[in-house]
N, CA, C and O of each residue as an XYZ file, in Angstrom:
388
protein
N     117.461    111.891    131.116
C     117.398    110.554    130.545
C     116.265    110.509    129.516
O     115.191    111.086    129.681
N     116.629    109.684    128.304
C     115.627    109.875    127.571
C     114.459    108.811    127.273
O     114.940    107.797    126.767
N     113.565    108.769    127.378
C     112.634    108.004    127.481
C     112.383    106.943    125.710
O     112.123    107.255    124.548
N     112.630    105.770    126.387
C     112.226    104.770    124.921
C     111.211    104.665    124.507
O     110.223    104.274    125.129
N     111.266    105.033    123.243
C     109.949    104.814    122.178
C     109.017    104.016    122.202
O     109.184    102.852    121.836
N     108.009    104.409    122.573
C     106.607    102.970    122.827
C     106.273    102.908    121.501
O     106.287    103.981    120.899
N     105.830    101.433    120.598
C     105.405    101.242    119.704
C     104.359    100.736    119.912
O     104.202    100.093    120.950
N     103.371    100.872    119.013
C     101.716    100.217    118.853
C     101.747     98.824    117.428
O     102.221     98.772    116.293
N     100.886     97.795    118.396
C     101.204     97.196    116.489
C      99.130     97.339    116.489
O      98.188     97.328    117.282
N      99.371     97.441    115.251
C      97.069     97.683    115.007
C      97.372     96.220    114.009
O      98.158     96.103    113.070
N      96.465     95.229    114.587
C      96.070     94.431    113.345
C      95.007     93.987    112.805
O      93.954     93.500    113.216
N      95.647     94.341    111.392
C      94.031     94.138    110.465
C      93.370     92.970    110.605
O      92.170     93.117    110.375
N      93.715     91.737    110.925
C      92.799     90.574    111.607
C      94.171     89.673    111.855
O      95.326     90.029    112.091
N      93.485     88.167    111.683
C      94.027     87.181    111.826
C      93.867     86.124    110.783
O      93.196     86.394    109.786
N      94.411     84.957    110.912
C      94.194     83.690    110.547
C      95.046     82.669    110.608
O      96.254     82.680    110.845
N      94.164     81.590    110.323
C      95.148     80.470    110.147
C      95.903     79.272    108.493
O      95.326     78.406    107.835
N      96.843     79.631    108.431
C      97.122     78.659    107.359
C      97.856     77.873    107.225
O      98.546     77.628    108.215
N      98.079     77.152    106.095
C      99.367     76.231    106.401
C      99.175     75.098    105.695
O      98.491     75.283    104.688
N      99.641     73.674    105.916
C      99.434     72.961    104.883
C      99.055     71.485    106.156
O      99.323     71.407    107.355
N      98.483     70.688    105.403
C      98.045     69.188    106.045
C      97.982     68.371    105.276
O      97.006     68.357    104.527
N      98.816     67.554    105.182
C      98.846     66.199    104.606
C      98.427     66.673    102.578
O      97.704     66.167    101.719
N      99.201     67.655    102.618
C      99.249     67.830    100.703
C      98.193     68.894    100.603
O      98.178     69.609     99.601
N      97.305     69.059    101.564
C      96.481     70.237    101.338
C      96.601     71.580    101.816
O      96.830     71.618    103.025
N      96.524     72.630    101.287
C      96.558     73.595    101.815
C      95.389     74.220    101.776
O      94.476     73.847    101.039
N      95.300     75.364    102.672
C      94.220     76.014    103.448
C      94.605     77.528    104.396
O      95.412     77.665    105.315
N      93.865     78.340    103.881
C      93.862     79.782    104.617
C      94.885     80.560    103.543
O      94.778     81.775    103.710
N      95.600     80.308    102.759
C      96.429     81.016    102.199
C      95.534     82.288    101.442
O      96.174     83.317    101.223
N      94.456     82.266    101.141
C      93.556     83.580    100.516
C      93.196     84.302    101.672
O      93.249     85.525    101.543
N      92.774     83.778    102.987
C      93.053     84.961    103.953
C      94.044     85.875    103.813
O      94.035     87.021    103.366
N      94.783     85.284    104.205
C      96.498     85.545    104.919
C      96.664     86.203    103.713
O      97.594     86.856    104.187
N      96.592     86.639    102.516
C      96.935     86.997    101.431
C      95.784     88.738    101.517
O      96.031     89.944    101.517
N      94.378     87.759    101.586
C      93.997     89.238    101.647
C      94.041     90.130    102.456
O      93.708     91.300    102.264
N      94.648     89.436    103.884
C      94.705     90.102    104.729
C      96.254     91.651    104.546
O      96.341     92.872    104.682
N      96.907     90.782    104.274
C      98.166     91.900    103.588
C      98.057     92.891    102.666
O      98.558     94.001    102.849
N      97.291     92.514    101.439
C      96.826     93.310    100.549
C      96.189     94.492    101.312
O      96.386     95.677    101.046
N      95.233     93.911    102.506
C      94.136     95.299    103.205
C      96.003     96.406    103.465
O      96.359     97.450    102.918
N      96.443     95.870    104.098
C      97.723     96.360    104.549
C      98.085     97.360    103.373
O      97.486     98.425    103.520
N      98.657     97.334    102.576
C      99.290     97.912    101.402
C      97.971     98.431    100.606
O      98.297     98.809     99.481
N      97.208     98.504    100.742
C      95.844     99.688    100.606
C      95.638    100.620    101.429
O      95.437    101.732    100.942
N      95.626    100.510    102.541
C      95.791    101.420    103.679
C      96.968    102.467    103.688
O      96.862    103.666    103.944
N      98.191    101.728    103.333
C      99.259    102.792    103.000
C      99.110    103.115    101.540
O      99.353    104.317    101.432
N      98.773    102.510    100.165
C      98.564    103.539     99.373
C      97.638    104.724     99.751
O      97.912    105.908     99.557
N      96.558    104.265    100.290
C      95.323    105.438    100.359
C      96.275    106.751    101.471
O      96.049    107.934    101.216
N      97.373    106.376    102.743
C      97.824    107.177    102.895
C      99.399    108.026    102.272
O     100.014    108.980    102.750
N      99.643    107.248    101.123
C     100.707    107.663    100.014
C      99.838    108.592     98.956
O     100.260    109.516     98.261
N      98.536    108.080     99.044
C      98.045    109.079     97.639
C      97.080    110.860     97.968
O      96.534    111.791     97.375
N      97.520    110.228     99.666
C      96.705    111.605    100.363
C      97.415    112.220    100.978
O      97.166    113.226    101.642
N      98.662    111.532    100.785
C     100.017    112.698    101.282
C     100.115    112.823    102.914
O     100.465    113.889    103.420
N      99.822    111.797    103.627
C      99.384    111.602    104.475
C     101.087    111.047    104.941
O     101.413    109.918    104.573
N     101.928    111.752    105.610
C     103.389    111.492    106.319
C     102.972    110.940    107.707
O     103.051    111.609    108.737
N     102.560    109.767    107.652
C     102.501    108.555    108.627
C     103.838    107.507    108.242
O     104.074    107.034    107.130
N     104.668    107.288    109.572
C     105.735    106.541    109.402
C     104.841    104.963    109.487
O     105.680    104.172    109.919
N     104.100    104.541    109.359
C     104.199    103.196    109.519
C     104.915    102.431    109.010
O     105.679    102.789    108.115
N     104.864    101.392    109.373
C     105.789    100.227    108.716
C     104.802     98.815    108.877
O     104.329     98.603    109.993
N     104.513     97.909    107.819
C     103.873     96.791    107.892
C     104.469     96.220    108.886
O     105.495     96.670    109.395
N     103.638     94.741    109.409
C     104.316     93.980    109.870
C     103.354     92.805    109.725
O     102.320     92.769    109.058
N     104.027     91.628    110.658
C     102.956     90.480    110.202
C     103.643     89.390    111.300
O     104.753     89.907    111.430
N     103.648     88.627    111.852
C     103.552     87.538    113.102
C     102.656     86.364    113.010
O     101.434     86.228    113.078
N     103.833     85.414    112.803
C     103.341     84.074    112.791
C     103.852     82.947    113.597
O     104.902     83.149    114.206
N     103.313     81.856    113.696
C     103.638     81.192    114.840
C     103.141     79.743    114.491
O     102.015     79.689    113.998
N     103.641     78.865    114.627
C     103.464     77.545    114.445
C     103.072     76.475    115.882
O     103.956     75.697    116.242
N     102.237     76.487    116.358
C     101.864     76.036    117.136
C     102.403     74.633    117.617
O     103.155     74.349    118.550
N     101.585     73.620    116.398
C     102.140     72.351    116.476
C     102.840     71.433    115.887
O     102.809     70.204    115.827
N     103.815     72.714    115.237
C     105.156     72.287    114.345
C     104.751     71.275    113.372
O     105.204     70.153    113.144
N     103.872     71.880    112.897
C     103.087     71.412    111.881
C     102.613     71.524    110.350
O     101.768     70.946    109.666
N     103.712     72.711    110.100
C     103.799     74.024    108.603
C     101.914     74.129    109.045
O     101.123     73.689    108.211
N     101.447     74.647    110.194
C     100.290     75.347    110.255
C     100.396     76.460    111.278
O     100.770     76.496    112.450
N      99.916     77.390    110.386
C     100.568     78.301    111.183
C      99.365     79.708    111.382
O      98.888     80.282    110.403
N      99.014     80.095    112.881
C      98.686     81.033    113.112
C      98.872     82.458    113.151
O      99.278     82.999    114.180
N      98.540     83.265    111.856
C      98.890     84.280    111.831
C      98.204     85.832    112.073
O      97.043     85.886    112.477
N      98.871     86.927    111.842
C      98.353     88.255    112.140
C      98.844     89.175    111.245
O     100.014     88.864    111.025
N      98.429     90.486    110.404
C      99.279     91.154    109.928
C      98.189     92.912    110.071
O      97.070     93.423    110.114
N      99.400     93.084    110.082
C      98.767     94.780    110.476
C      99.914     95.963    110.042
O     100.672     95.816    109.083
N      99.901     97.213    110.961
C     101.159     98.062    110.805
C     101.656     98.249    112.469
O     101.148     97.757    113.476
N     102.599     98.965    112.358
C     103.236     99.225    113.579
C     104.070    100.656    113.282
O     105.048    100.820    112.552
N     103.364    101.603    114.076
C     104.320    102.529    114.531
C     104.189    103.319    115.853
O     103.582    102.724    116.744
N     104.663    104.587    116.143
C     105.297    105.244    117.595
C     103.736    105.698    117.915
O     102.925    106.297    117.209
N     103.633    105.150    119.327
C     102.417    105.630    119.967
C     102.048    107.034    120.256
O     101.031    107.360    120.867
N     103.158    108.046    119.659
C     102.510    109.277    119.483
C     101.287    109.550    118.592
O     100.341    110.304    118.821
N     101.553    108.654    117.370
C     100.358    108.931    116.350
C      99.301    107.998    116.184
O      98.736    107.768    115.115
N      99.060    107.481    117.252
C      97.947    106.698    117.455
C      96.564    107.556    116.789
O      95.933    107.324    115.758
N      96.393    108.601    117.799
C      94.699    109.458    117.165
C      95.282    109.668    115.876
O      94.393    109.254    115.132
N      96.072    109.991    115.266
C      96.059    110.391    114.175
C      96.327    108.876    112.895
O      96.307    108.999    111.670
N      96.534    107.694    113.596
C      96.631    106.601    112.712
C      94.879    105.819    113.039
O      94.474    104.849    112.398
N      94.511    106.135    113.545
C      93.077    105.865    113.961
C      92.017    106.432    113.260
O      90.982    105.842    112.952
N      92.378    107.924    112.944
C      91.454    108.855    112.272
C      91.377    108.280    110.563
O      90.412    108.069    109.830
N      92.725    108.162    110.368
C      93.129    107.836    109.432
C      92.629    106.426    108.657
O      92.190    106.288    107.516
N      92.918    105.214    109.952
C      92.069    104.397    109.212
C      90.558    104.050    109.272
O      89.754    103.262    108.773
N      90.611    104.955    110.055
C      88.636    105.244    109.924
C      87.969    105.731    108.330
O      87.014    105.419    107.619
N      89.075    106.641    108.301
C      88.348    107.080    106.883
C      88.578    106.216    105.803
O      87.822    106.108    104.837
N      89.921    105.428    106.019
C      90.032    104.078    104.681
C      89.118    102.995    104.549
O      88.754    102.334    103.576
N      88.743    102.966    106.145
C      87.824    101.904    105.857
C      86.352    102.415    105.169
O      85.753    101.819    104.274
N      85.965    103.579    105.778
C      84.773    104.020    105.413
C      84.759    103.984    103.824
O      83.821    103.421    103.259
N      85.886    104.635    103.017
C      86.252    104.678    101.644
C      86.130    103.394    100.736
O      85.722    103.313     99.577
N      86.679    102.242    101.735
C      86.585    100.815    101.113
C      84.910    100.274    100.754
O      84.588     99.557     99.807
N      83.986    100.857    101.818
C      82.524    100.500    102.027
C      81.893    100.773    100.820
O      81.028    100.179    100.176
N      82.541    101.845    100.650
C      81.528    102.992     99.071
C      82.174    102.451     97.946
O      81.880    102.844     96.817
């Protein structure tokens, strides 16, 4: 029998956005937060780095309110955890300098 694929999701943070009464708010998080996302996979597209990830992102509306609590990160197979770990150790370190 073959055993089902465990997935990991890693996320790059959180936040909250959404809109209130004509105003909006958090949308430059939630924005930069994705961008970190799609830096992380260029830096592992330009280092040749054959990591399957796949973005992802999860949101949730609490009090049905277009405000909405969110998350965005990557997600892939918990085999390559040490090796998606190592990996974004060194992106982040790269981002510092």
């Amino acid at each position: 029998m073959e055993e089902p694929l465990a997935e990991l999701f890693l996320s790059f943070g959180d936040c909250s956005f959404g809109e209130f009464e004509g105003q909006y708010y958090g949308k430059d998080e939630y924005d930069s937060l994705s961008l970190k996302v799609d830096r992380f996979q260029d830096y592992l597209k330009n280092k040749a780095a054959d990591l399957p990830l796949r973005p992802w992102h999860f949101e949730i509306d609490p009090y049905r309110r277009h405000s909405l609590i969110a998350a965005t990160g990557v997600r892939f197979s918990h085999n390559l955890l040490g090796q998606v770990l190592k990996e974004l150790r060194e992106f982040l370190l790269s981002e510092t300098k």
